[in-house]
KEVOTI-622815 format. One record per residue: x, y, z of N, C-alpha, C, O in turn. Coordinates in steps of 0.2 Angstrom, whole numbers, plus 5000, padded with zeros to 4 digits. Atoms other than C-alpha are relative to their C-alpha. Last residue first. Layout:
BEGIN
XYZXYZXYZXYZ ...
This chain:
BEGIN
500350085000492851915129499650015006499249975008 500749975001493352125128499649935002499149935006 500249934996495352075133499350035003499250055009 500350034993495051905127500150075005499850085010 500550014998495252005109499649975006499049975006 500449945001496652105111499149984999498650014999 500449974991497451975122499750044998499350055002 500350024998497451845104499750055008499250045012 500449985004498051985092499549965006498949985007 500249935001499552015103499150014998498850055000 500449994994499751825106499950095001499650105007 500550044997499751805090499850015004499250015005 500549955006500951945081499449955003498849985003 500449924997502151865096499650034998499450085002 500150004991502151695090500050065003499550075007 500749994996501951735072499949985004499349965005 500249945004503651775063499349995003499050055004 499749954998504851655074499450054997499250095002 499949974992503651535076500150044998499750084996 500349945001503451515054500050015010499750075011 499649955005504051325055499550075000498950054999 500349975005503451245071500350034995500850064997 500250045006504551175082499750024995500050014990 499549975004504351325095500249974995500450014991 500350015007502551255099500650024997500650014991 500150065000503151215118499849994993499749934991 499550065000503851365120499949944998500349914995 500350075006502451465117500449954999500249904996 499550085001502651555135499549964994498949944994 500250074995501951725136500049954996499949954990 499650044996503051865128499649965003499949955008 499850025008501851975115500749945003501049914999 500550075002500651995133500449974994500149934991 499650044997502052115140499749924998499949864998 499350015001501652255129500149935001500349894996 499650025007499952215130500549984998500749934995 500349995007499552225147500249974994500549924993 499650015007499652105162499750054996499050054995 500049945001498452125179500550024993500550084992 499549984992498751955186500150074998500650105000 500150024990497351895179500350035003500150065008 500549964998497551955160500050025006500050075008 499649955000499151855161499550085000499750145002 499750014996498151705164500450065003500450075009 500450034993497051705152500350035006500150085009 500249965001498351735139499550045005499650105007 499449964999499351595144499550055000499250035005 499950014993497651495143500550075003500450115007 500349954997497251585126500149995007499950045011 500049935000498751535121499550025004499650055010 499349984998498751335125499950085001499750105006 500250014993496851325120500850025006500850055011 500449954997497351385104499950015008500050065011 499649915001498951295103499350035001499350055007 499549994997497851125106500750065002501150075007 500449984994496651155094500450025008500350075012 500649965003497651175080499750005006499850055010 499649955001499451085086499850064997500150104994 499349984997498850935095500450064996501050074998 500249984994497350925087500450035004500350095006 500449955001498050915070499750035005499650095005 499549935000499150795075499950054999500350094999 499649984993497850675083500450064998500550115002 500349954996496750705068500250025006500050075009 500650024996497850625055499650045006499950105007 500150054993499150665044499349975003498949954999 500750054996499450735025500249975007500749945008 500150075003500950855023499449975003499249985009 499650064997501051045029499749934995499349934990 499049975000499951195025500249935003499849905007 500049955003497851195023500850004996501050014990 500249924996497751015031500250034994500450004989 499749965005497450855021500150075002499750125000 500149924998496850745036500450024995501050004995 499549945003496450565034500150075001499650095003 499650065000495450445047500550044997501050055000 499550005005494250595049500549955001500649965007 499750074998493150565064500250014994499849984990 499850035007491950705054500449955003500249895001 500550035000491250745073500349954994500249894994 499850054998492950845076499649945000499849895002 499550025004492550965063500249945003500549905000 500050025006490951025069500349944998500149894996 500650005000490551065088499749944994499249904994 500550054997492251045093499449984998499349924999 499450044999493251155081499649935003499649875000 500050055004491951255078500249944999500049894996 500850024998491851315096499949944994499849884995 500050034994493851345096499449944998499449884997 499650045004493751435079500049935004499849885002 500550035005492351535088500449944996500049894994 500750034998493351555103499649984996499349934998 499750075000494951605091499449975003499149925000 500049984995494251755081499949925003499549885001 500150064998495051765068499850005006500250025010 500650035001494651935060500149935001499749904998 500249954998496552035063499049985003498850005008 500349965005497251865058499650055006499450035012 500649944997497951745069500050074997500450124999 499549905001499451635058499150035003498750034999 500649975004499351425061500250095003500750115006 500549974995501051395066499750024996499950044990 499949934998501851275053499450025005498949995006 499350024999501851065055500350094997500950104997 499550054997500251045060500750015000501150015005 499249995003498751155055500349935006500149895010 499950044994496751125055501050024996501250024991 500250024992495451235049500349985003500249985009 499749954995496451345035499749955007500049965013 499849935002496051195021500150025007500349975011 500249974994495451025030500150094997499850144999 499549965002495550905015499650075004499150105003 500149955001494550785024500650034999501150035003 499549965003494650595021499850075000499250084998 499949964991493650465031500650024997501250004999 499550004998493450385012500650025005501250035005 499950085003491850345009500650005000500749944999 500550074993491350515019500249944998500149905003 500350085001492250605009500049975004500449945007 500050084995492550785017499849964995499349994991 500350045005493150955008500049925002500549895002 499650075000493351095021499649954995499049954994 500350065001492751285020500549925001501149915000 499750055001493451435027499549954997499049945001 500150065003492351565023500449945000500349914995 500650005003493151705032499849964993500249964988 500149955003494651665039499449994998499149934998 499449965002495551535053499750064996499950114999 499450034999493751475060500750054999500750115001 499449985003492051515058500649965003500649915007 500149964994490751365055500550064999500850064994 500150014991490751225049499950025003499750005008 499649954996490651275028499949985008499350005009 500349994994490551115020500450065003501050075005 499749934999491151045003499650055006499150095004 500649944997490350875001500650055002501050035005 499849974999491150734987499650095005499250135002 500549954999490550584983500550065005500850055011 500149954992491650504976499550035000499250074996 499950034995491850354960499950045010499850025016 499650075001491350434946499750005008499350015012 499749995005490650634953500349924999500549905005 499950075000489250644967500350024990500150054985 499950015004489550834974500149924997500649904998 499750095002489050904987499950004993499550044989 499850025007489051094990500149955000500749935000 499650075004488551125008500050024993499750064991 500150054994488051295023500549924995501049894997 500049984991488251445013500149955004500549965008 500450064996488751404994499850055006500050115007 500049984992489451524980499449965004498849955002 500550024995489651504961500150015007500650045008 500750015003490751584950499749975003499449964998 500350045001492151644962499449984995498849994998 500750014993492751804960500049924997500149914991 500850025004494251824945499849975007500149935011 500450014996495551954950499449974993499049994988 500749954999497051934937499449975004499349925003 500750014996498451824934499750095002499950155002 500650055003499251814917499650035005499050055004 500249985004501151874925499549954997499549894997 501049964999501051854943499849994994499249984994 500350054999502951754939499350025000498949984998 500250035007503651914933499649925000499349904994 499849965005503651994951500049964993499449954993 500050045008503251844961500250044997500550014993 499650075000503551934978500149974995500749974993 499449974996502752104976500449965001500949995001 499649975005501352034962501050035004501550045002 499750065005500751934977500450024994500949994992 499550014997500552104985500249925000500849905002 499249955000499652184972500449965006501049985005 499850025007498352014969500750065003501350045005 499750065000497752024987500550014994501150024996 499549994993497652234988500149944999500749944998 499349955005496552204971500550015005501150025001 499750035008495552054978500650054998501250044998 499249985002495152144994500449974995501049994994 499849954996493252174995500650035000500850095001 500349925003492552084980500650035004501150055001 500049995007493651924984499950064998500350094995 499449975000493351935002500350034994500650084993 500149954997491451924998500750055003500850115003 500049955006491851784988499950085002500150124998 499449985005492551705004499950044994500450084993 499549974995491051735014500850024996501250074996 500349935005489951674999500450055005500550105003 500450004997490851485001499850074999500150094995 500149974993491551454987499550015003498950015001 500649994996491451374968500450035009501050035008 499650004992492451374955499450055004499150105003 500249924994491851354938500249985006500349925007 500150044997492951254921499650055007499850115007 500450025003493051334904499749985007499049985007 499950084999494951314905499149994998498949954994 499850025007494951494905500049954997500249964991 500649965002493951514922500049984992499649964988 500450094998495451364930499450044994499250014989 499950045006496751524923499349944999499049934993 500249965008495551674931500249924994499849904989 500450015002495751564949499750014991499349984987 500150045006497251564950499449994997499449964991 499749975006497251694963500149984994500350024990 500549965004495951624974500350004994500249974989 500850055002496451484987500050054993500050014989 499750085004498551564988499449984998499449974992 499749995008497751744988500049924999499649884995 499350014999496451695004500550004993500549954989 500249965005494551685000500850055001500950114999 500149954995494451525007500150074995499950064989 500050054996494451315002499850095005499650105011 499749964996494151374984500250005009500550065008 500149954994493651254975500350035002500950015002 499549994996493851194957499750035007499350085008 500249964995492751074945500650055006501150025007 500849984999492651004930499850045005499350085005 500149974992494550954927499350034999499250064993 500249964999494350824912499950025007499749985012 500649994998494950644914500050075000500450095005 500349985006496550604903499450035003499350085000 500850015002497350574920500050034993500450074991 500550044996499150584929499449974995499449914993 499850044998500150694918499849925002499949864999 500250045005498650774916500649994997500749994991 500750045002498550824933499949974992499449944991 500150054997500350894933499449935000499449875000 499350055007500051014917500149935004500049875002 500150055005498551064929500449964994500349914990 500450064995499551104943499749954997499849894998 499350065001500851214931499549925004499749865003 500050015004499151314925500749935001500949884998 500550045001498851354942500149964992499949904993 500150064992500351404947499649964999499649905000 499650074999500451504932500149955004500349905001 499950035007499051604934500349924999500049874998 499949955007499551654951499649954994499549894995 499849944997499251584971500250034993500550084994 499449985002498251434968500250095001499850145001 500049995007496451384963500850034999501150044994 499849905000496151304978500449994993500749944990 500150004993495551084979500550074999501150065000 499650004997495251014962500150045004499650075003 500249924998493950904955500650025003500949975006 499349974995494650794942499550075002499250124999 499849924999493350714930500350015005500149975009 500649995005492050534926500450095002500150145002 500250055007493450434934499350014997499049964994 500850054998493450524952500049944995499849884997 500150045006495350604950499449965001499549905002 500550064998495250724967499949974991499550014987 500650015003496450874967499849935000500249895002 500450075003497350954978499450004997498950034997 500549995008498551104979499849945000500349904998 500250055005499151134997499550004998499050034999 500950064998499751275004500049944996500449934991 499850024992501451375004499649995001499450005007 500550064999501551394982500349985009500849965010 500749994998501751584982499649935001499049915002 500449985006503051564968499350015004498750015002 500550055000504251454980499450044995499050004994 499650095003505851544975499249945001499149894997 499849985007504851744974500249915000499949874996 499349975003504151694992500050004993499649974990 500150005006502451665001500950024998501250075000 500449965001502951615020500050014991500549984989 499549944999503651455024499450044996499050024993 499849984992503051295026500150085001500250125007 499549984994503251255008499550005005498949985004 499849925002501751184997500550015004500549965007 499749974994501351004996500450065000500950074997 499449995004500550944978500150045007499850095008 500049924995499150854984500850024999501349985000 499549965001498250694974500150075005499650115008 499849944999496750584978500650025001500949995006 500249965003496450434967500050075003499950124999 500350025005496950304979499450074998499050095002 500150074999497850384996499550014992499250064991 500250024992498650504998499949945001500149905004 500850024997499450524980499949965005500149905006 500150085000500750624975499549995003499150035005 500550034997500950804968500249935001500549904997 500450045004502750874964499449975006499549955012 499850094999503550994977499249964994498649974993 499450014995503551194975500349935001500949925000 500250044992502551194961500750015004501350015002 500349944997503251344948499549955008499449975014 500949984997503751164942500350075000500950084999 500549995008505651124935499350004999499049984994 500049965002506251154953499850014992499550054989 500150025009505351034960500450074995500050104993 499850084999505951034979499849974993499849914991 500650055004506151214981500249924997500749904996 500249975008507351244993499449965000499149915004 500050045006507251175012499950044993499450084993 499249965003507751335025499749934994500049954989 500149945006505751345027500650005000500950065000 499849974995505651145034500050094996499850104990 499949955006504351045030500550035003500450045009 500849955001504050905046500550054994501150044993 499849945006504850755049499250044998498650044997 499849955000504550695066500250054995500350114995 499449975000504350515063500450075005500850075009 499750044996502850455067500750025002500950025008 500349994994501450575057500449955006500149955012 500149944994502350635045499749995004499750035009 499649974998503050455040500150095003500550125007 499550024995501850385040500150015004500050015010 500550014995500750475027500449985007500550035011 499749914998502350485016499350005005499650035010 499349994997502050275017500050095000499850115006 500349994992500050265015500750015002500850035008 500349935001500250284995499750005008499250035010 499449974999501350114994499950105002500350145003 500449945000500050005000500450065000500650095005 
């Protein structure tokens, strides 16, 4: 079962992505070539590290799903080109028509590719939250992807989602059924997750991190993510986990380092309210135990900053 080995090994080992690793394809604009999780589902693993000119804005993961009646595929990528290099990979693999793409959030790496998938013929779907970021910030996304990529951006341009969900999007394609589910809030607006149920597989987008610090956004707001976390995402009993960022695992490590660091901070956090603590001193309470993570240095204090200013008013 040779498509359960990289599986594994992130989850037994300790190997995790690191941001001093090059590019691991360099004849891609992909960071690392696609493989496959498990039968018929593919994921091209992104850096670890923050968007850059060497990795071309690919720091997520690009999947897509080969059904045997068409290829749905899972964020549209952070340029044009990106997108267009994913698909050169995908039909590598398959003759089968891509039919479908989602958006997993409304986040450059999810959207920005979106124009090439449009040209292709093909529509892309989100949640209405995400397309709503789309309107609002697309041209501020796109310019600061052009800031990094410089000649690499070339092609791409603001394309909104064409369709839009609120609550589910299933989809019965070949071989999968495929449900696209928003759970709740979490890491950014509209997150959504792509679960199969026939194959205790979710490709979890922004909801579940591992092997980088998940990143607290001015609009995350953790309690709710927290709530999510429990109410929704834990119930799927996922056997598979395709997080946002990082290599396939399961749901222990994803616990252990998404729910788990929350509840960690906001404890610290908690804590530090208590004893009368302002701000300043709140960008110092103890992460140590996640310092592993790649992206620490750059958002463990930008974290716990954004987390006391909202347990501040809680």
């Amino acid at each position: 079962m040779r498509w359960i080995l990289p599986l594994v090994l992130a989850t037994t080992t300790g190997v995790h992505a690191s941001e001093d690793i090059a590019d691991k394809y360099p004849n891609s604009l992909l960071y690392d070539k696609p493989y496959e999780v498990i039968p018929g589902v593919f994921s091209a693993i992104g850096a670890t590290a923050p968007p850059t000119y060497e990795n071309a804005g690919h720091n997520n993961n690009l999947s897509f799903i080969v059904t045997g009646d068409g290829v749905v595929v899972v964020n549209g990528g952070a340029a044009y080109g990106l997108a267009k290099a994913l698909h050169d990979e995908i039909k590598a693999v398959t003759d089968q028509e891509v039919k479908l793409v989602f958006n997993e959030n409304g986040q450059g790496h999810a959207v920005l590719g979106n124009n090439y998938w449009v040209e292709q013929g093909v529509p892309i779907v989100a949640h209405v939250d995400a397309a709503e970021e789309v309107e609002k910030y697309g041209g501020s996304i796109l310019e600061a992807m052009k800031g990094y990529n410089r000649d690499q951006a070339e092609g791409t341009v603001i394309q909104a989602p064409t369709d839009t969900f609120e609550d589910e999007y299933i989809v019965e394609m070949g071989d999968f059924r495929i449900e696209a589910r928003y759970l709740g809030p979490a890491h950014s607006p509209g997150d959504i997750v792509i679960w199969l149920p026939e194959q205790s597989l979710v490709i979890s987008g922004d909801m579940a991190f591992h092997e980088r610090m998940l990143p607290i956004f001015a609009n995350t707001y953790t309690a709710d993510w927290l709530e999510t976390w429990d109410n929704e995402f834990e119930s799927l009993a996922a056997t598979y986990v395709i997080p946002g960022h990082g290599h396939p695992t399961n749901m222990a490590q994803v616990r252990r380092y998404t729910k788990g660091y929350l509840e960690h901070l906001r404890a610290e956090i908690a804590a530090h309210i208590e004893s009368g603590g302002g701000l300043a001193d709140a960008y110092y309470v103890d992460q140590s135990a996640y310092a592993r993570l790649d992206t620490f240095e750059e958002l463990a204090a930008k974290n716990a900053g954004r987390v006391f200013e909202q347990m501040e008013f809680e």
